[in-house]
KOLGUPA-399264 format. One line per field, with one value per residue: x, y, z of N, C-alpha, C in turn; residue in three letters; residue number from 1. Coordinates in Angstrom, 3 decimals, m for minus. Example, Ala and Ser with C-alpha at 12.3 -4.5 7.8 and 13.67 -1.06 7.14 Angstrom:
2
n.xx (13.190/12.850)
n.yy (m5.690/m2.250)
n.zz (7.800/7.080)
ca.xx (12.300/13.670)
ca.yy (m4.500/m1.060)
ca.zz (7.800/7.140)
c.xx (13.200/12.900)
c.yy (m3.300/0.030)
c.zz (7.800/7.870)
residuo (ALA/SER)
num (1/2)
END
This chain:
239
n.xx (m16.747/m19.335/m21.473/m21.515/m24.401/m26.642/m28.930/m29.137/m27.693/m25.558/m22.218/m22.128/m20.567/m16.730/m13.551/m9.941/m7.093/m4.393/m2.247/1.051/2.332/4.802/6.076/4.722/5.856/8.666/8.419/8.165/10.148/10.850/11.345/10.068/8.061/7.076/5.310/3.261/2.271/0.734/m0.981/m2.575/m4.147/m6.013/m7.486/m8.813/m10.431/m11.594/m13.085/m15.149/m16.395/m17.486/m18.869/m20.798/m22.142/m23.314/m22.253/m21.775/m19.442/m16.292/m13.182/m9.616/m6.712/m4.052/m1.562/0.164/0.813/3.364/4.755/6.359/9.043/10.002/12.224/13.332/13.598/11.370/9.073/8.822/8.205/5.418/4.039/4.020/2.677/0.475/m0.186/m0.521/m2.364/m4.991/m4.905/m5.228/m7.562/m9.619/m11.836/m13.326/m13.444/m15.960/m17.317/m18.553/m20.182/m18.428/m17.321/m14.546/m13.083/m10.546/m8.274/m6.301/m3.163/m2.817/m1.631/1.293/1.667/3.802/3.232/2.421/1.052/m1.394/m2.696/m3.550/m5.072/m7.017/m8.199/m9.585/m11.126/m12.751/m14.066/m15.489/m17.350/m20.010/m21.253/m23.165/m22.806/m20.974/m18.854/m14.948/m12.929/m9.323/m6.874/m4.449/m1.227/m1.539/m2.505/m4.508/m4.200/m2.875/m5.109/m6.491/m5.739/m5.337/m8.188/m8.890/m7.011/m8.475/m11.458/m10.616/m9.548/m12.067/m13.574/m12.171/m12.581/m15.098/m16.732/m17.787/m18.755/m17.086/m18.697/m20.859/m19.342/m19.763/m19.393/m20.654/m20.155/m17.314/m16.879/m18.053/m15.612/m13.209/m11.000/m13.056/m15.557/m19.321/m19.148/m20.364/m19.754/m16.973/m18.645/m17.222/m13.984/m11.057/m8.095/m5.596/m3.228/m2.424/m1.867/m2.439/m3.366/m3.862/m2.630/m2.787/m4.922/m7.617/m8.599/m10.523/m12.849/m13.645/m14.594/m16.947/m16.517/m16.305/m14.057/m12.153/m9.488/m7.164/m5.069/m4.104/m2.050/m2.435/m1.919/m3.132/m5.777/m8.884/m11.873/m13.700/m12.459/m12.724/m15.703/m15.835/m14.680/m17.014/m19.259/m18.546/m19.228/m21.723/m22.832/m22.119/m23.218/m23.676/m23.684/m22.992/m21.885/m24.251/m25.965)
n.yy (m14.956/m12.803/m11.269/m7.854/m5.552/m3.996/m2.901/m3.343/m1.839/0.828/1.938/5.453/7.338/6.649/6.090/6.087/4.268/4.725/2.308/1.241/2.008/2.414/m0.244/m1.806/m0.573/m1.441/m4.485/m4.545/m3.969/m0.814/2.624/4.366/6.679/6.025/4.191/5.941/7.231/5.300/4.501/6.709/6.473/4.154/5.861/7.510/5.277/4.679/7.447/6.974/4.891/5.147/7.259/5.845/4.453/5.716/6.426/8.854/10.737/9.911/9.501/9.957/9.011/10.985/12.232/12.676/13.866/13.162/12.039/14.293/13.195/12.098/11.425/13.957/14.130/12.273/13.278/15.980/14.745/14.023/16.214/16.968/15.364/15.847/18.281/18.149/15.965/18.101/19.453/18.486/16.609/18.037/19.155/16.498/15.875/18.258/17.268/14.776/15.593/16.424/17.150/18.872/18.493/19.832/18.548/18.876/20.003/22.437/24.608/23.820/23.246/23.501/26.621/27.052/24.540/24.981/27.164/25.711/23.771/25.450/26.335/24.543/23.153/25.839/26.059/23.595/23.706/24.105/21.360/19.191/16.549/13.133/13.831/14.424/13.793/15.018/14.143/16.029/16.511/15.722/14.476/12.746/13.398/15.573/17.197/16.716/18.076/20.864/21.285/20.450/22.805/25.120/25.035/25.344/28.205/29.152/28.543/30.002/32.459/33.117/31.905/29.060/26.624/24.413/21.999/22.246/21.723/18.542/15.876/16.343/18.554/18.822/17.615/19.251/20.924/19.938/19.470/17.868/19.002/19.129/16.340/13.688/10.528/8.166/5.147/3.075/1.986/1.702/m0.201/m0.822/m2.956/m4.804/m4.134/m3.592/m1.498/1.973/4.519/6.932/8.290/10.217/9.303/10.166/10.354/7.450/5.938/3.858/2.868/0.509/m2.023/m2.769/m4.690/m5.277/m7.232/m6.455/m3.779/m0.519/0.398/m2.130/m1.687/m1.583/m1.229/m3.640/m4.748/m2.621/m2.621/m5.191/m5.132/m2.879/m4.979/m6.611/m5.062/m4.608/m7.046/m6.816/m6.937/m3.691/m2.542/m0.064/m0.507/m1.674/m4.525)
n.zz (m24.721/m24.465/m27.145/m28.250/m27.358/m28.972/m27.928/m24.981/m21.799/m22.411/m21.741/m20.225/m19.768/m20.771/m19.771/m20.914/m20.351/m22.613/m23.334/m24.069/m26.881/m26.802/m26.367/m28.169/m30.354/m29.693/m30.146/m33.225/m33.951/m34.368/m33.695/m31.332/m31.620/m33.379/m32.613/m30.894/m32.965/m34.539/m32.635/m32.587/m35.079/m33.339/m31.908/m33.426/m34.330/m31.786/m31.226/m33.631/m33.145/m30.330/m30.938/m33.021/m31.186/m29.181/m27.113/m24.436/m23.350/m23.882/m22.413/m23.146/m21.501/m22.232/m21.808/m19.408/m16.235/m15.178/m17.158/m18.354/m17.441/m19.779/m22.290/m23.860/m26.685/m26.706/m25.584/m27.092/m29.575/m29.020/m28.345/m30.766/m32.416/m31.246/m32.088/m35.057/m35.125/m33.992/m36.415/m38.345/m37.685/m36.837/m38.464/m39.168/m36.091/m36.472/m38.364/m37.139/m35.685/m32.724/m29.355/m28.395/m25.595/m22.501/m20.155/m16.812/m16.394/m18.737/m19.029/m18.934/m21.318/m24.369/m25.931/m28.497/m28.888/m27.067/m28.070/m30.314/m29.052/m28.000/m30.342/m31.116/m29.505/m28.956/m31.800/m31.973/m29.385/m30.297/m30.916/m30.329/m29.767/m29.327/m26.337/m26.426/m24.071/m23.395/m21.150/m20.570/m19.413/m16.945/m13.748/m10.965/m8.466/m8.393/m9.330/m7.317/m5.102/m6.360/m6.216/m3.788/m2.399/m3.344/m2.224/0.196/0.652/m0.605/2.161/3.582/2.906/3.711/2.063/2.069/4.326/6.645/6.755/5.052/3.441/0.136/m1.230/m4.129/m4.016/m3.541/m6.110/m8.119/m7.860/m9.010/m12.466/m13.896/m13.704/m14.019/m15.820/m16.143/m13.993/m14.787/m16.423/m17.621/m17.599/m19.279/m19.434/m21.746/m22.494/m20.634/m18.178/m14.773/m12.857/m11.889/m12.120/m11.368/m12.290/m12.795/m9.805/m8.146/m9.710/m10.420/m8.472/m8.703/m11.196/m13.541/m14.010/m17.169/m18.120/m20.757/m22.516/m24.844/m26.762/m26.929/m29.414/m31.306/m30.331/m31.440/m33.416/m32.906/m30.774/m28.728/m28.877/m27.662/m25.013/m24.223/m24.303/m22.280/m19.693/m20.233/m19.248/m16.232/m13.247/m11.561/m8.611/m6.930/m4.228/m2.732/m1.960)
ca.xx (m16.996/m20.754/m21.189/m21.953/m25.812/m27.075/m30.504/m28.740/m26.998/m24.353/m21.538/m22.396/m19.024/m15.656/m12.675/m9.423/m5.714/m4.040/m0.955/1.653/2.485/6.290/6.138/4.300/7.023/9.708/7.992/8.304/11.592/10.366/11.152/8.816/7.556/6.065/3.383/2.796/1.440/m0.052/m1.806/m3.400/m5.363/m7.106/m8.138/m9.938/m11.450/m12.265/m14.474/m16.365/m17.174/m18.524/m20.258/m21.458/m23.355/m24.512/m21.485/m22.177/m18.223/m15.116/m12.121/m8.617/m5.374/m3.251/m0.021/m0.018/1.894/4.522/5.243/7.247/10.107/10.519/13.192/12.908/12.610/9.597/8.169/8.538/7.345/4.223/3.925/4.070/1.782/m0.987/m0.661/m1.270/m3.990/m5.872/m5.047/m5.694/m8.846/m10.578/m13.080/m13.393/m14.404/m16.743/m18.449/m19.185/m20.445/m17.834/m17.008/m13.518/m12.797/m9.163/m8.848/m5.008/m2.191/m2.140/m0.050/2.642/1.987/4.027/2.267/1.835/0.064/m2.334/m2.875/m4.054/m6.028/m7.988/m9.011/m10.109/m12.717/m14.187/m14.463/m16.313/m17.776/m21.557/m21.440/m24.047/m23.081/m19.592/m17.448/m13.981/m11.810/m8.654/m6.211/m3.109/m0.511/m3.037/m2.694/m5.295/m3.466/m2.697/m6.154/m7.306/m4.614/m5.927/m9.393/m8.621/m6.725/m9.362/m12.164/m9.967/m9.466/m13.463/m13.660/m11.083/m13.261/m16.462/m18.090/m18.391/m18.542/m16.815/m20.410/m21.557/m18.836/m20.416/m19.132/m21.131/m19.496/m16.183/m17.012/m17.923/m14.192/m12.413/m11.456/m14.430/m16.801/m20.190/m19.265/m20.594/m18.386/m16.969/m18.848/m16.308/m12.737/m10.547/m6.660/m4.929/m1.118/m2.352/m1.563/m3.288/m3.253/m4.736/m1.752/m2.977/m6.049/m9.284/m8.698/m11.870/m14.498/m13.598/m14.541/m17.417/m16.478/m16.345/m12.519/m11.710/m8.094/m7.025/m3.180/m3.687/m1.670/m3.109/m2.078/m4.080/m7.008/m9.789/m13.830/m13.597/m11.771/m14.027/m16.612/m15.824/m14.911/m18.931/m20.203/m17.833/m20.112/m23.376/m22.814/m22.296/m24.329/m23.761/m24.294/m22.153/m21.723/m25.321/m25.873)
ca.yy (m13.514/m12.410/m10.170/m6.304/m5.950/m2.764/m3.204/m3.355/m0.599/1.692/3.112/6.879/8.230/5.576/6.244/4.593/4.655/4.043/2.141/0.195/2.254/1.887/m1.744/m2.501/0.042/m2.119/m5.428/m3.927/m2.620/0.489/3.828/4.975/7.670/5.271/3.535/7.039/7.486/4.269/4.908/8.175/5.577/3.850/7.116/7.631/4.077/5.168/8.284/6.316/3.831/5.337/8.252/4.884/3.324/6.643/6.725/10.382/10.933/9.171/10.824/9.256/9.412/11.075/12.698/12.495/14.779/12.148/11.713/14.897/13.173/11.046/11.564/15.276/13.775/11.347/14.452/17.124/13.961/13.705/17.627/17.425/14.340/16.250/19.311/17.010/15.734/18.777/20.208/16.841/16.217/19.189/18.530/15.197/16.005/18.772/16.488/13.792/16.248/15.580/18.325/18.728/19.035/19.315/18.165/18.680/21.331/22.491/25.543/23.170/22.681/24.296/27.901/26.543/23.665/25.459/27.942/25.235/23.143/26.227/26.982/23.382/23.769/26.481/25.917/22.423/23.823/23.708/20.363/18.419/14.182/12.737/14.788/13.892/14.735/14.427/14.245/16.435/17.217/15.697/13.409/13.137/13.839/17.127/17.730/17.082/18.865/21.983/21.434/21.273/24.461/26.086/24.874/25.889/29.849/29.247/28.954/31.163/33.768/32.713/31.312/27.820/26.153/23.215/21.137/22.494/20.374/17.343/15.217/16.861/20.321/18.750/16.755/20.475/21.791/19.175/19.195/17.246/19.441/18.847/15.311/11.973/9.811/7.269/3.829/2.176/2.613/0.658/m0.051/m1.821/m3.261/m5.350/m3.775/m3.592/m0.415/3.277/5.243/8.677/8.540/10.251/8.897/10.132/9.810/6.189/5.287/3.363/2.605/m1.129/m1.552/m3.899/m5.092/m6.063/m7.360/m5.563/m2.937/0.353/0.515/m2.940/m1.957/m0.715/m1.221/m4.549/m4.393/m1.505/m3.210/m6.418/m4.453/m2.794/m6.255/m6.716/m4.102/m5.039/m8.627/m7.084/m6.085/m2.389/m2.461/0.762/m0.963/m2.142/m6.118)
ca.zz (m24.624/m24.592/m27.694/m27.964/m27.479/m29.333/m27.038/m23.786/m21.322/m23.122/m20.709/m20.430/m19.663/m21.377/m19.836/m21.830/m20.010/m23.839/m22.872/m24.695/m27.564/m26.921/m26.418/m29.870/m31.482/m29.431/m30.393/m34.019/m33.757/m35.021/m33.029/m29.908/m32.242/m34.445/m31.938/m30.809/m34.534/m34.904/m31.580/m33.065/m35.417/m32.490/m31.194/m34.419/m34.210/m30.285/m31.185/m34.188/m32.873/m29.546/m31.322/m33.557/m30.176/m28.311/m25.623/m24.574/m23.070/m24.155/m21.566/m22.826/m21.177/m23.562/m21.308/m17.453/m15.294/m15.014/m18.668/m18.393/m17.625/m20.459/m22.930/m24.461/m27.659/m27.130/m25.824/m28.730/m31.000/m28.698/m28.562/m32.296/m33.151/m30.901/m32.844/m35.982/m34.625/m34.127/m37.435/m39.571/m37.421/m36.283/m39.584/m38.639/m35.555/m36.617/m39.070/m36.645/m34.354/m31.677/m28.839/m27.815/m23.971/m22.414/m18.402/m16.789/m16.217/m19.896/m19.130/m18.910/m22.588/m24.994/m26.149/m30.100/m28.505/m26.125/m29.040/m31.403/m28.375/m27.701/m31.132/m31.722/m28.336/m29.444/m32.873/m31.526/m28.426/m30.153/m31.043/m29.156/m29.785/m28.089/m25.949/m26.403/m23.067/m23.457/m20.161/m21.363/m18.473/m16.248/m12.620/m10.251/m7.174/m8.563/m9.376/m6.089/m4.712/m6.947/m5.635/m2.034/m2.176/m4.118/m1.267/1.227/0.127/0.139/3.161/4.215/1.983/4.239/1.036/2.431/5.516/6.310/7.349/3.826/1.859/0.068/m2.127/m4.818/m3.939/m4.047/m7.602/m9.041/m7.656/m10.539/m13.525/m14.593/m13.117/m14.828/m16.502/m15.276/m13.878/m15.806/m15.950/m17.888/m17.188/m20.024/m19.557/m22.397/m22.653/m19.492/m16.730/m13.772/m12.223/m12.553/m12.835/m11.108/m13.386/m12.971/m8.977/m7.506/m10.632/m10.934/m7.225/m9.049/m12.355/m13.956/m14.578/m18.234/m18.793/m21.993/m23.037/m26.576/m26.837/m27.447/m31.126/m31.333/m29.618/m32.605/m33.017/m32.083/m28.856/m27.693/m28.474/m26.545/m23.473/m23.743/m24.054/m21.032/m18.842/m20.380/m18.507/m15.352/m12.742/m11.443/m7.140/m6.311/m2.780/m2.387/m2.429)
c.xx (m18.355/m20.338/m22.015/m23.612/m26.381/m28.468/m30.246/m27.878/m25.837/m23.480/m22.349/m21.416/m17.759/m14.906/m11.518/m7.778/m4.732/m2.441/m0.427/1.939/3.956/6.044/5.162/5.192/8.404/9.597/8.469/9.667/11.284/10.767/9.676/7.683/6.577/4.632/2.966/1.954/0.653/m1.297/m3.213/m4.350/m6.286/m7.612/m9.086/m11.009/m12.520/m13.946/m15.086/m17.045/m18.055/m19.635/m21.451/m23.142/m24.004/m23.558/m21.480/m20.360/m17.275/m13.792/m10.566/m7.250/m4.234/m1.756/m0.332/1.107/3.426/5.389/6.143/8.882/10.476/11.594/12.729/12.294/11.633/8.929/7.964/7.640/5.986/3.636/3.415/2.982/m0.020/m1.157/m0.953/m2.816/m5.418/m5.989/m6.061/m7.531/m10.123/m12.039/m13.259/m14.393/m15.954/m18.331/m19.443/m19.412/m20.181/m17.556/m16.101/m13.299/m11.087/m9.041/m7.136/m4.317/m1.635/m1.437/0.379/2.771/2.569/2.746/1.534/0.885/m1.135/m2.976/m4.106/m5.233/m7.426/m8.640/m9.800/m11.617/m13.455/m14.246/m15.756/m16.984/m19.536/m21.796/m21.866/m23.894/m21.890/m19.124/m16.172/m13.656/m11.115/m7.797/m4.653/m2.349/m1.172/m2.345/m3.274/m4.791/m3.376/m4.135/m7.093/m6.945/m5.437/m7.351/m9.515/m8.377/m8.046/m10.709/m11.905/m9.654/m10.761/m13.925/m13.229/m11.733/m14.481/m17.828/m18.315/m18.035/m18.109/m17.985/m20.651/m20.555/m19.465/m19.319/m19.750/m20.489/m18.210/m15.956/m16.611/m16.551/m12.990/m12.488/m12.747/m15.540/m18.145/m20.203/m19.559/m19.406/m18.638/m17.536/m18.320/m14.852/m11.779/m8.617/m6.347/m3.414/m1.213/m1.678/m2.392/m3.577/m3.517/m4.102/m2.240/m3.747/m7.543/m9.591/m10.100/m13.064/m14.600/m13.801/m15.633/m17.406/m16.055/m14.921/m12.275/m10.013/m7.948/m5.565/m2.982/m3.029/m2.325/m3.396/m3.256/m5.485/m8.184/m10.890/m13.810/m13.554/m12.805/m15.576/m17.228/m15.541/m16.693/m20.099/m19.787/m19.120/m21.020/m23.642/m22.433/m23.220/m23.588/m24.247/m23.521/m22.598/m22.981/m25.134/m25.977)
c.yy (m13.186/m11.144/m9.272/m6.386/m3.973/m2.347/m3.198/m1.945/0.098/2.523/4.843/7.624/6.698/6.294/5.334/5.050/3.990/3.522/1.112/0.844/1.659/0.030/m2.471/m2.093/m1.117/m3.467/m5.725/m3.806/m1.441/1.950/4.027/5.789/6.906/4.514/4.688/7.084/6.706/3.997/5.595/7.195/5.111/4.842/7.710/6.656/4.133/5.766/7.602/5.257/4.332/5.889/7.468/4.298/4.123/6.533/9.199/11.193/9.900/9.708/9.860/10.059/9.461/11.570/12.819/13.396/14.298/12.081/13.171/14.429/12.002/11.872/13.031/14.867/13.054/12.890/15.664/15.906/14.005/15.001/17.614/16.346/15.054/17.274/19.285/16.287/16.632/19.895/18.994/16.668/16.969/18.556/17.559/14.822/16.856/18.179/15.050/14.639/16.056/17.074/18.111/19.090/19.053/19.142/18.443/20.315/21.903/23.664/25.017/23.091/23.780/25.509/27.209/25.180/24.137/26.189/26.686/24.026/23.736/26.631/25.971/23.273/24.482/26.523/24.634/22.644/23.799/22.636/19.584/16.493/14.296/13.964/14.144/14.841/14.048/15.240/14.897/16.673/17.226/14.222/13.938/13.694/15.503/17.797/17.869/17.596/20.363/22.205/21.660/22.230/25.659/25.964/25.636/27.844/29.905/29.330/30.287/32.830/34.189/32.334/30.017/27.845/24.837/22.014/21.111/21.863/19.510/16.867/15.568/18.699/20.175/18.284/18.592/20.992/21.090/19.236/18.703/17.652/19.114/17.696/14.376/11.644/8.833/6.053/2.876/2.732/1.061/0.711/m1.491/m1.579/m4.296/m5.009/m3.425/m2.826/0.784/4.075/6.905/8.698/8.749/9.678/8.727/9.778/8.575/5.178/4.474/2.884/0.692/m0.591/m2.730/m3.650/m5.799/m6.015/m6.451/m4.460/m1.427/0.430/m0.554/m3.220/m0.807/m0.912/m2.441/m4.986/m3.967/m2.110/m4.030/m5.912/m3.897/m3.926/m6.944/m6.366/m4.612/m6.353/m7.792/m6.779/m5.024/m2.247/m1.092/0.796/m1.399/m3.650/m6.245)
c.zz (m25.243/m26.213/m27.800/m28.296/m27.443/m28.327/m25.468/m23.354/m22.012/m21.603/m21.115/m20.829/m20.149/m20.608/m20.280/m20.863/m21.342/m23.154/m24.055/m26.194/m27.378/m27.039/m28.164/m30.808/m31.201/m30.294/m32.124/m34.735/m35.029/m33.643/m32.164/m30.568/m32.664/m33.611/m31.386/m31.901/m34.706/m33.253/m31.923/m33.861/m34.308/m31.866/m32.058/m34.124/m32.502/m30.834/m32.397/m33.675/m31.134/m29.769/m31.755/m32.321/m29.279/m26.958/m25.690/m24.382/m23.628/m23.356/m21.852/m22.299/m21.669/m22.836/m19.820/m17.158/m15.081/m16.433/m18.718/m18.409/m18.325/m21.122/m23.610/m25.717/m28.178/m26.926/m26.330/m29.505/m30.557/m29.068/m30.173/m32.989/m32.387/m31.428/m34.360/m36.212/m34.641/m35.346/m38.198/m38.835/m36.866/m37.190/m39.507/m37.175/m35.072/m37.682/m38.642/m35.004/m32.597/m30.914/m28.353/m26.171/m23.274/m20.791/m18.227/m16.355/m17.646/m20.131/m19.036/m20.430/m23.451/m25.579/m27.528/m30.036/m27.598/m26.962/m29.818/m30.458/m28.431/m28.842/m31.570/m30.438/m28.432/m30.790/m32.906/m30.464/m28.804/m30.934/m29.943/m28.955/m28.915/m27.757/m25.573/m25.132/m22.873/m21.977/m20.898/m19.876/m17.076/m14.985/m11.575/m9.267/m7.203/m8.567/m7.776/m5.011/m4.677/m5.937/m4.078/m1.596/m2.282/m2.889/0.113/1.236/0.081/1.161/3.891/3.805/3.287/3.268/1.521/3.854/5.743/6.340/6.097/2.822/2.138/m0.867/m3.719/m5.148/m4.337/m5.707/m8.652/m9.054/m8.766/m11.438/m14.074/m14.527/m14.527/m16.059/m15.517/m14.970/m14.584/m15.254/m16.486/m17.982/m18.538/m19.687/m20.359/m21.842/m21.426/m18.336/m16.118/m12.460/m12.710/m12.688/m12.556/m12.315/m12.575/m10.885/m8.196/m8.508/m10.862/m9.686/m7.458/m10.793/m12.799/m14.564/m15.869/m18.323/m20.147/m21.998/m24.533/m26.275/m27.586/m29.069/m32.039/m31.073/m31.215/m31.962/m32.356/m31.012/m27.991/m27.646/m28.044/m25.046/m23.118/m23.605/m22.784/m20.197/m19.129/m19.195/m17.253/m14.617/m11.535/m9.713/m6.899/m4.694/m2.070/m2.479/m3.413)
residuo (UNK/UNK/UNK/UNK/UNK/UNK/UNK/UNK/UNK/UNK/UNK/UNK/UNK/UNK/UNK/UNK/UNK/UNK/UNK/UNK/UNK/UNK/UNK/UNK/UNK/UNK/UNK/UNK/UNK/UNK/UNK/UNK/UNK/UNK/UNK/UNK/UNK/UNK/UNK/UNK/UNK/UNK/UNK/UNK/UNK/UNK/UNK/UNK/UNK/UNK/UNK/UNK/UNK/UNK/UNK/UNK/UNK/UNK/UNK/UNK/UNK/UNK/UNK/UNK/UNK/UNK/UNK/UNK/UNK/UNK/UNK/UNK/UNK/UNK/UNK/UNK/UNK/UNK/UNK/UNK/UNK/UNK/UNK/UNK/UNK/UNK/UNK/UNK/UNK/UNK/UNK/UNK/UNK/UNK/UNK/UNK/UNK/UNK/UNK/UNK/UNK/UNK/UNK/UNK/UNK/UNK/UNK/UNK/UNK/UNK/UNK/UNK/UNK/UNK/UNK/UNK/UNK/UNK/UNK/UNK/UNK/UNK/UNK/UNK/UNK/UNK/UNK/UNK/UNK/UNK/UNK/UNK/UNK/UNK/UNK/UNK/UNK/UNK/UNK/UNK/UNK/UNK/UNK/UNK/UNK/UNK/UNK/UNK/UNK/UNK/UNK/UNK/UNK/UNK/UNK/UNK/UNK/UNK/UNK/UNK/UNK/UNK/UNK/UNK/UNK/UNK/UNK/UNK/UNK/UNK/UNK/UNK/UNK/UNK/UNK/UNK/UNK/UNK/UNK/UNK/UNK/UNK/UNK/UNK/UNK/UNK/UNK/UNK/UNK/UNK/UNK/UNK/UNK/UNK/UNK/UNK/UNK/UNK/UNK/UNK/UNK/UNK/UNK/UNK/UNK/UNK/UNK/UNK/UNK/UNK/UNK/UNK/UNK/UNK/UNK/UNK/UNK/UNK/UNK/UNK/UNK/UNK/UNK/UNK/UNK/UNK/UNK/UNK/UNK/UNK/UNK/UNK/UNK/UNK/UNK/UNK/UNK/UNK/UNK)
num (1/2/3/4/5/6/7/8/9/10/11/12/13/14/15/16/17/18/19/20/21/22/23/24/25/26/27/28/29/30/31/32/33/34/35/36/37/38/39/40/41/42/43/44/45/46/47/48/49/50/51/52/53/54/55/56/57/58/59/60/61/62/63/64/65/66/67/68/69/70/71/72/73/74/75/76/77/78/79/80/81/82/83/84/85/86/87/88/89/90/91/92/93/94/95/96/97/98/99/100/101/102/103/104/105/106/107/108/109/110/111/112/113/114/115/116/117/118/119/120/121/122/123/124/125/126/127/128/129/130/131/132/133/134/135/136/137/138/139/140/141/142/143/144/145/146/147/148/149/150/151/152/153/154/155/156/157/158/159/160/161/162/163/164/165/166/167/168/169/170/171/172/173/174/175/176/177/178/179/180/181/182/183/184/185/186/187/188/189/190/191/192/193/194/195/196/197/198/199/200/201/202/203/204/205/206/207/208/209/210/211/212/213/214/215/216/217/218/219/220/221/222/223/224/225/226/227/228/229/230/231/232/233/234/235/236/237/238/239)
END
């Protein structure tokens, strides 16, 4: 494994699909809850260490549209470890001049969580280094679902024409509007699939697998996956 080369290309945009919390709690025998928690550490070690190397985005996949139907009480504990999160770390991420972003269907999210999302965005909204975006209540399908509709009532308005969609017109209609797309896409726990993630911004992205389990994955990790990318070479469909 080539290692991390401070002098060489830096992703722009990270995306991370964190997987495998349960399975390190199982592994463990510890409760589900608990690699949830021990998760929340590598999500610290995430944003230092990107802010550390000049990654401008970091976008992880923290609750998917799907994750609704887990067990009620994984999802109050999750509910409750992300409203933890943005108490415990707001200053944290105001002192490492980090900007919060949120991507997804977060009316679905409880009110006391949407409450405490929104005050953490704009309390961080003029912070100029990383932008954290986190996927809450979030699968692409839906998003491009959303966007189609929303194009479509454009038309129907006579603000566009169909000739006049681009691929640039549709990019702005997503969530993500005005972020790069991602040039590194990370999924730990080894699995090998995207999981209604990010579908369209990742139609060029360098994909890393790792078997570590999220809770396992720190500076290290992340920074053997960017020495990953540095080694390749970048054609988006050219020779």
């Amino acid at each position: 494994m080539a290692a991390y080369d401070p002098e060489k290309e830096i992703p722009r945009h990270i995306a991370i699909i964190m997987d495998g919390n349960g399975r390190w709690a199982k592994a463990r025998d510890l409760p589900r809850r608990e690699g949830h928690r021990a998760g929340a550490d590598s999500v610290e070690a995430a944003l230092e260490t990107c802010g550390e190397i000049g990654v401008e985005y970091l976008t992880l996949y923290a609750f998917s549209s799907e994750n609704w139907k887990r067990p009620e009480a994984e999802v109050t504990a999750l509910m409750g470890l992300l409203a933890h999160f943005l108490k415990e770390k707001t200053p944290t991420l105001m002192k490492n001049n980090i900007r919060l972003q949120v991507i997804g269907q977060v009316e679905r999210l409880p009110a006391s969580n949407r409450r405490a999302l929104q005050k953490t965005i704009t309390t961080t909204a003029g912070n100029d280094g990383l932008t954290l975006v986190v996927a809450l209540s979030y699968g692409s399908r839906e998003e491009i679902l959303g966007a189609t509709r929303k194009l479509m009532q454009a038309a129907i308005d006579g603000e566009i024409k169909p000739e006049e969609l681009t691929a640039e017109r549709f990019s702005d209609s997503l969530d993500t509007a005005g972020m790069p797309d991602p040039d590194l896409l990370i999924r730990t726990s080894g699995e090998y699939r995207v999981s209604n993630f990010l579908l369209w911004q990742i139609s060029y992205a360098e994909i890393y697998i790792t078997k570590d389990y999220w809770p396992d994955f720190g500076r290290d990790q992340l920074l053997e996956a960017v020495a990953d990318y540095q080694g390749r070479q970048r054609r988006f469909g050219g020779i």
